[in-house]
mmCIF file of the protein (N, C-alpha, C, O) and its ligand, coordinates in Angstrom:
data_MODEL
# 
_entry.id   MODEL 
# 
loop_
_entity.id 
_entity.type 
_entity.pdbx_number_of_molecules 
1 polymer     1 
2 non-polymer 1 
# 
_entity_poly.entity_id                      1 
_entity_poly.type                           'polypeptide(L)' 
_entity_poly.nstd_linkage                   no 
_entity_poly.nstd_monomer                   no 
_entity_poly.pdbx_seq_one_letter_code       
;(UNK)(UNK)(UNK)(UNK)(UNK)(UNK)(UNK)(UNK)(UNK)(UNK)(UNK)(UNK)(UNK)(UNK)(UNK)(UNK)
(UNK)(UNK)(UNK)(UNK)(UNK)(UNK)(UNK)(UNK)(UNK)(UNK)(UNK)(UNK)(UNK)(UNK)(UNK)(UNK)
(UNK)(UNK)(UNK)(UNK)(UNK)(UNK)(UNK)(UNK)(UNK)(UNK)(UNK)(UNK)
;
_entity_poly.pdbx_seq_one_letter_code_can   XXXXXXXXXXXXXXXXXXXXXXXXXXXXXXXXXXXXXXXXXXXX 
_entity_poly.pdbx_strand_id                 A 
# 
loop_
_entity_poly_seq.entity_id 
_entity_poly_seq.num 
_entity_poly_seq.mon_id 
_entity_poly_seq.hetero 
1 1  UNK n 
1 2  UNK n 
1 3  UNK n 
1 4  UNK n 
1 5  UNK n 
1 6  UNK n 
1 7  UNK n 
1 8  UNK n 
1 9  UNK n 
1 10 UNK n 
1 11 UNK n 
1 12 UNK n 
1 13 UNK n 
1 14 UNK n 
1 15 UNK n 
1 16 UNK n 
1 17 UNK n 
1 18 UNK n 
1 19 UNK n 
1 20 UNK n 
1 21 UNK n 
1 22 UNK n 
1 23 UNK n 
1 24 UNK n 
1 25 UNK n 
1 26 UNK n 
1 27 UNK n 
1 28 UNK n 
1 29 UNK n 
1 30 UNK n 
1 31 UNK n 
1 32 UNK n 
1 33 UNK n 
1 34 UNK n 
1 35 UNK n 
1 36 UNK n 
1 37 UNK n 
1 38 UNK n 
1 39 UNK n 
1 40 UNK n 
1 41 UNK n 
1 42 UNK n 
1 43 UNK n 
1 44 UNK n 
# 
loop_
_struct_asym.id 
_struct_asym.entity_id 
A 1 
B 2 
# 
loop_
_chem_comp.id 
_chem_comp.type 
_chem_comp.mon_nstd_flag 
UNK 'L-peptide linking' . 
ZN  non-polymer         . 
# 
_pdbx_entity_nonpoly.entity_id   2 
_pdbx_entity_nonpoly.name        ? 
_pdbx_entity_nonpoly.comp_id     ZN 
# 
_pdbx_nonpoly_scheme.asym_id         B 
_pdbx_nonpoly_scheme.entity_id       2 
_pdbx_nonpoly_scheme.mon_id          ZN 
_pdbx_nonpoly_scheme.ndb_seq_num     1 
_pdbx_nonpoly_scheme.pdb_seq_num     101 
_pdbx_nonpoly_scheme.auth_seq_num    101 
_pdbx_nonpoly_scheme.pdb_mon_id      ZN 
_pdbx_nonpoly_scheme.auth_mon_id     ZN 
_pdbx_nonpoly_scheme.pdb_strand_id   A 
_pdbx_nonpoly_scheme.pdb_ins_code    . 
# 
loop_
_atom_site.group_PDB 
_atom_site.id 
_atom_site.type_symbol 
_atom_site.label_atom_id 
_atom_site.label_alt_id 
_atom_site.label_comp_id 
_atom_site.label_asym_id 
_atom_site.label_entity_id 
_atom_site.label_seq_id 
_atom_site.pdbx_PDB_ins_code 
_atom_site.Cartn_x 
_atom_site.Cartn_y 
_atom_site.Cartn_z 
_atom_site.occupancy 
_atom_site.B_iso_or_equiv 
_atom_site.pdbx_formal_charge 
_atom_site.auth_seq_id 
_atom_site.auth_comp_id 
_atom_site.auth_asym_id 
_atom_site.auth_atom_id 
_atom_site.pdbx_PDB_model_num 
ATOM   1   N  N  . UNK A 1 1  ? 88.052  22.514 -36.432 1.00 0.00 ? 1   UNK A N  1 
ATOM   2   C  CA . UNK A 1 1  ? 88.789  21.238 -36.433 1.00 0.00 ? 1   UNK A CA 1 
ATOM   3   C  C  . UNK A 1 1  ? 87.822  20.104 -36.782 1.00 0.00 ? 1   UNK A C  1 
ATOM   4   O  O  . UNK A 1 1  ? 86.718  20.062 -36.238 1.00 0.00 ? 1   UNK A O  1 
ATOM   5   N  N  . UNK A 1 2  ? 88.144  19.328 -37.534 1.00 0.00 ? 2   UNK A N  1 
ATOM   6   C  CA . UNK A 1 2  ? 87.476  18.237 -38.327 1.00 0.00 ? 2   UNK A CA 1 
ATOM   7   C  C  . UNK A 1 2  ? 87.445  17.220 -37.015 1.00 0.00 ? 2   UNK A C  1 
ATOM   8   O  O  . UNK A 1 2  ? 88.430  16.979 -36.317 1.00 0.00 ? 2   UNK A O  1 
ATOM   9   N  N  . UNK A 1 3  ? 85.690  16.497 -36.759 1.00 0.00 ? 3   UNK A N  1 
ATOM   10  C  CA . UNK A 1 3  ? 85.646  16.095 -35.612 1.00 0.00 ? 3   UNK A CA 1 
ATOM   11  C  C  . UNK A 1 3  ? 85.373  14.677 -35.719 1.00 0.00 ? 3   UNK A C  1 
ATOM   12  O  O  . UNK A 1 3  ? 84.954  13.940 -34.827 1.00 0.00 ? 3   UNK A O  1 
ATOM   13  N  N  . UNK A 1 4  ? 85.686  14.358 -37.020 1.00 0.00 ? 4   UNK A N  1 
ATOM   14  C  CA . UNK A 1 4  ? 85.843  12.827 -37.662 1.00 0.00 ? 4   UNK A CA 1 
ATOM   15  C  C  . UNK A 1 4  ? 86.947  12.079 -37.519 1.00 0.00 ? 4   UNK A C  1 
ATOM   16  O  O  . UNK A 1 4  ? 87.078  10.918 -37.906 1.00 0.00 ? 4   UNK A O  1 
ATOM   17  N  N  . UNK A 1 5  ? 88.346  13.237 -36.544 1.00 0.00 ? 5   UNK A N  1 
ATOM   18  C  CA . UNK A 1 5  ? 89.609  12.172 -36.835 1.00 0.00 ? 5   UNK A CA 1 
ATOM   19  C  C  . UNK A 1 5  ? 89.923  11.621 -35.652 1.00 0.00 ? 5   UNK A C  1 
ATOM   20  O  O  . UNK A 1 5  ? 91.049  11.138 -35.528 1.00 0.00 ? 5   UNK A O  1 
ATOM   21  N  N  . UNK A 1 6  ? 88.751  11.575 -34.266 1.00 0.00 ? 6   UNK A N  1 
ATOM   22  C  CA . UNK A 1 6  ? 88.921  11.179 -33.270 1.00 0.00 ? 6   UNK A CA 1 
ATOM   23  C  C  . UNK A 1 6  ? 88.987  9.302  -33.596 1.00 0.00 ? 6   UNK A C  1 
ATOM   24  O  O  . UNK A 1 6  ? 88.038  8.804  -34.202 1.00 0.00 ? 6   UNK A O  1 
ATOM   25  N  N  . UNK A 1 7  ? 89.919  8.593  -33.232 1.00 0.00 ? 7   UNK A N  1 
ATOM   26  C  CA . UNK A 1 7  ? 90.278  7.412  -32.725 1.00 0.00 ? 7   UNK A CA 1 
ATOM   27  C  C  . UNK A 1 7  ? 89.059  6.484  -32.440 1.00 0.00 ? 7   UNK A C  1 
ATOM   28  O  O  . UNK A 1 7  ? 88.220  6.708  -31.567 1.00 0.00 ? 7   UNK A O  1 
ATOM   29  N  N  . UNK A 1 8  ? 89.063  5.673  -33.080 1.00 0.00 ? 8   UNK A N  1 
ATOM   30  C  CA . UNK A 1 8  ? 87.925  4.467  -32.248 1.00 0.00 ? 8   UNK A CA 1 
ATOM   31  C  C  . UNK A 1 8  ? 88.211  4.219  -31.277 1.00 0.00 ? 8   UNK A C  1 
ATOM   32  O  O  . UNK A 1 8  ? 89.235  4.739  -30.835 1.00 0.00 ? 8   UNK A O  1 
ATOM   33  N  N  . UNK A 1 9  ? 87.479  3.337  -30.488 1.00 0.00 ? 9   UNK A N  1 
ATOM   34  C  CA . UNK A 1 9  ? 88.161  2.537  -29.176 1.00 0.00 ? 9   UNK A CA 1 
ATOM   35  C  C  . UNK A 1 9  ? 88.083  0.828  -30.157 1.00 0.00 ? 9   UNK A C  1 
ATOM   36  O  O  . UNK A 1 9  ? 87.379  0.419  -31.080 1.00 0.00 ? 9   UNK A O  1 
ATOM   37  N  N  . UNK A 1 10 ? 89.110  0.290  -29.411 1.00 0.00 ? 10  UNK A N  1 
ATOM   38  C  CA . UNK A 1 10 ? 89.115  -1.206 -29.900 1.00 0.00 ? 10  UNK A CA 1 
ATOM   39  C  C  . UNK A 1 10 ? 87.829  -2.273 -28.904 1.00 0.00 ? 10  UNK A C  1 
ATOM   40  O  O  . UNK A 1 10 ? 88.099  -2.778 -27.815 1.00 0.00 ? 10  UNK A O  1 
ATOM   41  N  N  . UNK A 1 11 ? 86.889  -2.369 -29.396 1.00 0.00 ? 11  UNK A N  1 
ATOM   42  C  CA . UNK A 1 11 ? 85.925  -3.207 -29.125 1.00 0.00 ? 11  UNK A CA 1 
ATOM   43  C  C  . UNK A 1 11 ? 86.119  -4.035 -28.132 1.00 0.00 ? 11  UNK A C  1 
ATOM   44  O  O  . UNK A 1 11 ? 85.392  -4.269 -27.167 1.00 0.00 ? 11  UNK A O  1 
ATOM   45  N  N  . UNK A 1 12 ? 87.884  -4.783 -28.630 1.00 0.00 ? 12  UNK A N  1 
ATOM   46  C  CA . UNK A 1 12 ? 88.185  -6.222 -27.966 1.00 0.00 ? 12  UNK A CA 1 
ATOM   47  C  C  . UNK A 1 12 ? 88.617  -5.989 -26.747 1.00 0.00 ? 12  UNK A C  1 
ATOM   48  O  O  . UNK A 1 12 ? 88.127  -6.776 -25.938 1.00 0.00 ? 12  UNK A O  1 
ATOM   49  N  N  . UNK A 1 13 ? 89.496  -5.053 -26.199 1.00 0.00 ? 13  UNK A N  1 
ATOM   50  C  CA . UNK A 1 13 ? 90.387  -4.528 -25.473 1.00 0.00 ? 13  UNK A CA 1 
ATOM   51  C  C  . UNK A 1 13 ? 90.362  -3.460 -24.757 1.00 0.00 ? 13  UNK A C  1 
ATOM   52  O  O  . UNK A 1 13 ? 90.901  -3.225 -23.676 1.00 0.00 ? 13  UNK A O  1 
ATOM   53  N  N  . UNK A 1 14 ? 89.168  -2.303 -25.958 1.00 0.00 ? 14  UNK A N  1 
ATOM   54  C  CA . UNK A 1 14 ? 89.209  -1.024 -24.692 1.00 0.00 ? 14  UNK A CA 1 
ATOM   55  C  C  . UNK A 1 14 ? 90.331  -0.290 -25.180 1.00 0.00 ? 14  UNK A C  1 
ATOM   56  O  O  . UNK A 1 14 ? 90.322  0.819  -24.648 1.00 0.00 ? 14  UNK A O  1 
ATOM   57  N  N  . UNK A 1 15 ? 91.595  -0.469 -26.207 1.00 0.00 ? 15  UNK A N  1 
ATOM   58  C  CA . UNK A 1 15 ? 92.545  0.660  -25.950 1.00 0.00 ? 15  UNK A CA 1 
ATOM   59  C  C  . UNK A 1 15 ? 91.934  1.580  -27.187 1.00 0.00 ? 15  UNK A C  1 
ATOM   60  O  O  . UNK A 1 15 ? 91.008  1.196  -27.901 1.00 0.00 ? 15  UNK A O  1 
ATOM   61  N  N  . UNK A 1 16 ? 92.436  2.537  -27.289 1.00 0.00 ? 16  UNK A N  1 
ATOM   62  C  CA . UNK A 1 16 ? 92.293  3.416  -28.588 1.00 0.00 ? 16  UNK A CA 1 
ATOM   63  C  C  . UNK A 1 16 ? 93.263  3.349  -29.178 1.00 0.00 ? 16  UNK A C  1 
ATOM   64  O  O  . UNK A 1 16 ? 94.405  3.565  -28.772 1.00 0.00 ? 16  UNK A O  1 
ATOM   65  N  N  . UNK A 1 17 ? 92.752  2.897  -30.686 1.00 0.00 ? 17  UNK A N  1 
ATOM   66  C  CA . UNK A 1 17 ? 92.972  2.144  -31.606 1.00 0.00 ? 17  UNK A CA 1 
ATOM   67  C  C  . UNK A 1 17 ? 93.705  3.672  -32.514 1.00 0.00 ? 17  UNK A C  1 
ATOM   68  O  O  . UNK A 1 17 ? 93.200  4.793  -32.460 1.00 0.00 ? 17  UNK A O  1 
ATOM   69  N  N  . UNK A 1 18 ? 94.686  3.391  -33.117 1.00 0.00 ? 18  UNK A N  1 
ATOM   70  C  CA . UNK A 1 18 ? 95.516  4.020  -34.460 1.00 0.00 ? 18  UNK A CA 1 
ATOM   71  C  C  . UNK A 1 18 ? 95.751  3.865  -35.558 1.00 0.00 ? 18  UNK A C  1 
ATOM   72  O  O  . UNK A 1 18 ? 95.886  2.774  -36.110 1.00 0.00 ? 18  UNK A O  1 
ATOM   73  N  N  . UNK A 1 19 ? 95.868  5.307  -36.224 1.00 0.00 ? 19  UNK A N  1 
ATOM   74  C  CA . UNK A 1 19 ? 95.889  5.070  -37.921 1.00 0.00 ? 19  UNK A CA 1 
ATOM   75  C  C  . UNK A 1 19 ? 96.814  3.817  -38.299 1.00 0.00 ? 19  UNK A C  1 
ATOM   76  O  O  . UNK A 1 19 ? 97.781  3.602  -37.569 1.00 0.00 ? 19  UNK A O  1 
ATOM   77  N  N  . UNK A 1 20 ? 96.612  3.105  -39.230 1.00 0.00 ? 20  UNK A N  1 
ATOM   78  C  CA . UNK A 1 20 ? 97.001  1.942  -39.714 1.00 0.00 ? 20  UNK A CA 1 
ATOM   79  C  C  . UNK A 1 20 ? 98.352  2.909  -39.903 1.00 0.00 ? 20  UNK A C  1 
ATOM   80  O  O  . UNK A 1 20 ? 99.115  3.025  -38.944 1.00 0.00 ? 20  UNK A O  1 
ATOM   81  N  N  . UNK A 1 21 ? 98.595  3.511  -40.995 1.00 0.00 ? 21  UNK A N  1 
ATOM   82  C  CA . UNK A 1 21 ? 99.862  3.809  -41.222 1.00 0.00 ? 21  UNK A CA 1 
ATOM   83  C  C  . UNK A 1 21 ? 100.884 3.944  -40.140 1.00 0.00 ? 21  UNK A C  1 
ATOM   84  O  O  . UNK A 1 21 ? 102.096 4.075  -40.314 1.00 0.00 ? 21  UNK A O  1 
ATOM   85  N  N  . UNK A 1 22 ? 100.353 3.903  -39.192 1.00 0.00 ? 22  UNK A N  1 
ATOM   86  C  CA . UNK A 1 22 ? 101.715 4.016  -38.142 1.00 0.00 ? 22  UNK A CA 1 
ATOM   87  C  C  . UNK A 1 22 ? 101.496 3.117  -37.634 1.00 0.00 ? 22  UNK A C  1 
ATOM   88  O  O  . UNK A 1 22 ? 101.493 3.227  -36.408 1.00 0.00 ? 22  UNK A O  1 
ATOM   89  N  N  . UNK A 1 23 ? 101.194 1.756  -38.195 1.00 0.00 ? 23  UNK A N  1 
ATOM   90  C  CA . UNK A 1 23 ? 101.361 0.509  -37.718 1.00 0.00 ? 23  UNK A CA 1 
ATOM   91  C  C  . UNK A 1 23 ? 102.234 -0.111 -38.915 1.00 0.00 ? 23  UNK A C  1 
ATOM   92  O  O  . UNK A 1 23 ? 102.209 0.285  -40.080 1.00 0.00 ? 23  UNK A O  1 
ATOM   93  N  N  . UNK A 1 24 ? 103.057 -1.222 -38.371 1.00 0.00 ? 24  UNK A N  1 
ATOM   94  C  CA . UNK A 1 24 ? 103.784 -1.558 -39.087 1.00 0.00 ? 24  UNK A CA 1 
ATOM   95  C  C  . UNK A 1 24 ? 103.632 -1.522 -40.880 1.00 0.00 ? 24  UNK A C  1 
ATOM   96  O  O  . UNK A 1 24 ? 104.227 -1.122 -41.881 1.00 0.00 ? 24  UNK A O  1 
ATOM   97  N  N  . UNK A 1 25 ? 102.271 -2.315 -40.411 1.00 0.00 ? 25  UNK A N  1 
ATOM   98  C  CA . UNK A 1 25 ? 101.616 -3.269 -41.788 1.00 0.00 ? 25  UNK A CA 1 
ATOM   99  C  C  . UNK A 1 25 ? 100.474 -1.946 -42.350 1.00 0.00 ? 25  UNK A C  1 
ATOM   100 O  O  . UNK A 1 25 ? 99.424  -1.439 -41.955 1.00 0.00 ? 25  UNK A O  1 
ATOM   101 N  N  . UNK A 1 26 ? 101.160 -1.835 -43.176 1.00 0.00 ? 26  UNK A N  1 
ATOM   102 C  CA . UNK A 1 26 ? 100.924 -0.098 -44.182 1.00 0.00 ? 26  UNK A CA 1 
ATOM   103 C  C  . UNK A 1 26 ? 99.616  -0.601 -45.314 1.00 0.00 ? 26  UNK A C  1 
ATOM   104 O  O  . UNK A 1 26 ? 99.099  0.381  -45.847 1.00 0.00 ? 26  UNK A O  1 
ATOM   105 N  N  . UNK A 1 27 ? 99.146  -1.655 -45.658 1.00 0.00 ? 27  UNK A N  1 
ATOM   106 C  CA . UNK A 1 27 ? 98.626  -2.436 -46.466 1.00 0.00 ? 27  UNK A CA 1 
ATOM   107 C  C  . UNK A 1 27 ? 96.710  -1.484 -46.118 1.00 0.00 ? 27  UNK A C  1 
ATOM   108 O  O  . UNK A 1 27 ? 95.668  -1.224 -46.719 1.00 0.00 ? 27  UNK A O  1 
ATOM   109 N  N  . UNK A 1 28 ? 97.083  -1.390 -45.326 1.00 0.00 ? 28  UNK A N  1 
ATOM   110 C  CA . UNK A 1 28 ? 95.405  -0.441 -44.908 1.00 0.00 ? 28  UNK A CA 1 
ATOM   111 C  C  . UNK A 1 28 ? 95.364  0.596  -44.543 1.00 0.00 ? 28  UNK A C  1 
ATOM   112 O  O  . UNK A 1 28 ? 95.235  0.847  -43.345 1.00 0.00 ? 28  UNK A O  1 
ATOM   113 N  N  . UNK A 1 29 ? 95.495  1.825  -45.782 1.00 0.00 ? 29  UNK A N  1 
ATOM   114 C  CA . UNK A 1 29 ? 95.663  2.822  -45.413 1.00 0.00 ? 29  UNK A CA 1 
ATOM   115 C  C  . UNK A 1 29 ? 94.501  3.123  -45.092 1.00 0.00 ? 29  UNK A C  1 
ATOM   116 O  O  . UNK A 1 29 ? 93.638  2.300  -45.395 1.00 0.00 ? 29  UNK A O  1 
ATOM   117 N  N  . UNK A 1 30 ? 94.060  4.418  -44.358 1.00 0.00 ? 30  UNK A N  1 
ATOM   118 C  CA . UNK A 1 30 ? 93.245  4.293  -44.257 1.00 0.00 ? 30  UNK A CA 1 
ATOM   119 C  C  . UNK A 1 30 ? 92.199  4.345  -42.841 1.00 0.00 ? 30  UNK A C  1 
ATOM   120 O  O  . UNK A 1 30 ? 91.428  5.192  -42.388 1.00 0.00 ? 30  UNK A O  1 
ATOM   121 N  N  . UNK A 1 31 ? 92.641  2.905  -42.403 1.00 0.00 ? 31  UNK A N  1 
ATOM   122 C  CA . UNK A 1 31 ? 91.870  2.242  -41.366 1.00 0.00 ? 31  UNK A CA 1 
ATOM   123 C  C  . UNK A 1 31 ? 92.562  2.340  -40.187 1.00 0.00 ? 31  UNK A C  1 
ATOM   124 O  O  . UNK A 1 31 ? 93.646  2.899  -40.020 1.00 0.00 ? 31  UNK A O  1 
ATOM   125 N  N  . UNK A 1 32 ? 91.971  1.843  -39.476 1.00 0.00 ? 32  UNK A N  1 
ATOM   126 C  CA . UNK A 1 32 ? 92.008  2.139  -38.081 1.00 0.00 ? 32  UNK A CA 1 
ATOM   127 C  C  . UNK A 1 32 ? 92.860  0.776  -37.337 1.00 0.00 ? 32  UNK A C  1 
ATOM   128 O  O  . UNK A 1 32 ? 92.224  -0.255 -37.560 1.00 0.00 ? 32  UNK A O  1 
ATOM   129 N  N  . UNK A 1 33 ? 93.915  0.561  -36.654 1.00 0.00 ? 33  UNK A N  1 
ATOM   130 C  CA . UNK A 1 33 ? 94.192  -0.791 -36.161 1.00 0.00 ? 33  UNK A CA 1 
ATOM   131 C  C  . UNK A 1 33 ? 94.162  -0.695 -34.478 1.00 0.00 ? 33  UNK A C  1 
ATOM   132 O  O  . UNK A 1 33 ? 94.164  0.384  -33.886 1.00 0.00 ? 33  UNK A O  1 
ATOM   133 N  N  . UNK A 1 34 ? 94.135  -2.001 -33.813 1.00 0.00 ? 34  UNK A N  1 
ATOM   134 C  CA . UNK A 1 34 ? 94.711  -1.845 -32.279 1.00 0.00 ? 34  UNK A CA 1 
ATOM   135 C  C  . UNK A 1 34 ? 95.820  -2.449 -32.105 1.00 0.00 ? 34  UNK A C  1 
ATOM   136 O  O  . UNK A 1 34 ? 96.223  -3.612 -32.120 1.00 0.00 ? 34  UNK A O  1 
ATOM   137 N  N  . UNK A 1 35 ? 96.271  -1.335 -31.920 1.00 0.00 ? 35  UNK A N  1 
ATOM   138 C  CA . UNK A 1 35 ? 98.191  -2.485 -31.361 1.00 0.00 ? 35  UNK A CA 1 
ATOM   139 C  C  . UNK A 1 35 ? 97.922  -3.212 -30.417 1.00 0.00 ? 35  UNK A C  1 
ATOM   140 O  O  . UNK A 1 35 ? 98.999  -3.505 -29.897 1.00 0.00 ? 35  UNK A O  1 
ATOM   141 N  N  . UNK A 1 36 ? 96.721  -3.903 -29.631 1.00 0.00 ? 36  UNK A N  1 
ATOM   142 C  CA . UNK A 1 36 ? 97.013  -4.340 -28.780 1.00 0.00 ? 36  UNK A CA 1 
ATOM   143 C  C  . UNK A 1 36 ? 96.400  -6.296 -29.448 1.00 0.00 ? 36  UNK A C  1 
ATOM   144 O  O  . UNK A 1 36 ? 96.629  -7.423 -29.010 1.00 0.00 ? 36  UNK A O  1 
ATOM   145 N  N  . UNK A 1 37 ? 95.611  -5.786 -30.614 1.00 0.00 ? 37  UNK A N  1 
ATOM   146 C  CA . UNK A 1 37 ? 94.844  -7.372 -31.121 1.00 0.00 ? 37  UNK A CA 1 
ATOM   147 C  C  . UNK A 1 37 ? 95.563  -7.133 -32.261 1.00 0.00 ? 37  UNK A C  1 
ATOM   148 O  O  . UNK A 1 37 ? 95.289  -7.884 -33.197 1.00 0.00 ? 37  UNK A O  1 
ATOM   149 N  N  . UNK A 1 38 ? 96.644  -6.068 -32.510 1.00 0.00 ? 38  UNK A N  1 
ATOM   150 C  CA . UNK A 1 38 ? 96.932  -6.515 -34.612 1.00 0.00 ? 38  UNK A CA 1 
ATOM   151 C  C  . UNK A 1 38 ? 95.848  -6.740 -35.118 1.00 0.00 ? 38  UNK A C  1 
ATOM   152 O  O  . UNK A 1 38 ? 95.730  -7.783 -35.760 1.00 0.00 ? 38  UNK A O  1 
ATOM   153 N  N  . UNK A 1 39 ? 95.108  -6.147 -35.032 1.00 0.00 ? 39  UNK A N  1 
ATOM   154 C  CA . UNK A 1 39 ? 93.687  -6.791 -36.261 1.00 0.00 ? 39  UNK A CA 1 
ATOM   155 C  C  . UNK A 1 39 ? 93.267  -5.212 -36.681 1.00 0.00 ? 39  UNK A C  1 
ATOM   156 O  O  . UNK A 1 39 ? 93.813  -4.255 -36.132 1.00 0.00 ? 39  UNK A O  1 
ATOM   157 N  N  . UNK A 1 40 ? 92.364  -5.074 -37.586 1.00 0.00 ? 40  UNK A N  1 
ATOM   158 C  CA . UNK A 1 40 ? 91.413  -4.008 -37.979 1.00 0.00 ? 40  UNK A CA 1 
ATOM   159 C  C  . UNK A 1 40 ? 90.036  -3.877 -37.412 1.00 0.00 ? 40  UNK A C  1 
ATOM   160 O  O  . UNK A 1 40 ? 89.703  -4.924 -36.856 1.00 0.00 ? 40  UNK A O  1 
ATOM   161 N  N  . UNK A 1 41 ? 89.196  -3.016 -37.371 1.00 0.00 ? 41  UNK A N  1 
ATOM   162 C  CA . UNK A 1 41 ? 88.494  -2.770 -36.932 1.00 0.00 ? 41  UNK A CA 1 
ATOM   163 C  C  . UNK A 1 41 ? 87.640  -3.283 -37.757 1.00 0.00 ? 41  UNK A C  1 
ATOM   164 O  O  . UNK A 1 41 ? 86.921  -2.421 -38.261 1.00 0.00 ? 41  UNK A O  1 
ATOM   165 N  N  . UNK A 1 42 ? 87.417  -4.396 -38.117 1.00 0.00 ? 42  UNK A N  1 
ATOM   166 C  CA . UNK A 1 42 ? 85.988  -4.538 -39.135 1.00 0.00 ? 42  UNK A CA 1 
ATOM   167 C  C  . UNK A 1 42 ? 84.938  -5.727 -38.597 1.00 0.00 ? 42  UNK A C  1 
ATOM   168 O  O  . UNK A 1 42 ? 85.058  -6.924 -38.336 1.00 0.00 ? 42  UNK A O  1 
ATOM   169 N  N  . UNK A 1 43 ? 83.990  -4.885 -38.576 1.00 0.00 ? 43  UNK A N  1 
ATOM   170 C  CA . UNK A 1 43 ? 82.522  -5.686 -38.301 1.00 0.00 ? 43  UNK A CA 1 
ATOM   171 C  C  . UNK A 1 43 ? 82.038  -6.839 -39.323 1.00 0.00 ? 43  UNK A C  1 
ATOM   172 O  O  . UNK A 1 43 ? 81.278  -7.805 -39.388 1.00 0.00 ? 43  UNK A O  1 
ATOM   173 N  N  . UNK A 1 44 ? 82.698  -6.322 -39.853 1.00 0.00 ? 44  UNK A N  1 
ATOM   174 C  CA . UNK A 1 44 ? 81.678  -7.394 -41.541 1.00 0.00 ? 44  UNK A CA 1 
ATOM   175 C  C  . UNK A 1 44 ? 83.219  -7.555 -42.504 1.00 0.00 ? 44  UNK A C  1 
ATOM   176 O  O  . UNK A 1 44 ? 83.205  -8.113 -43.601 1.00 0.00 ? 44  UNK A O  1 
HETATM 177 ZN ZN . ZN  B 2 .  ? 92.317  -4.412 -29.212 1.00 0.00 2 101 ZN  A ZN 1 
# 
């Protein structure tokens, strides 16, 4: 089992964060979001 598809945690909040696609806003495939800040996970 591919051990790369474990979940971030959200930085801001602490929850574990989900594939963008099963967030509303489909625009970042891809990436990682937190339903709890609507934002992406990006540092830079
Ligand atoms: Zn969050």
């Amino acid at each position: 089992m591919p051990d790369d598809e474990r979940p971030p945690i959200c930085a801001r909040c602490g929850v574990t964060m989900v594939p963008a696609a099963l967030s509303a806003d489909e625009a970042h495939g891809g990436d990682w979001v937190c339903l709890e800040c609507e934002e992406l996970d990006e540092d830079e």
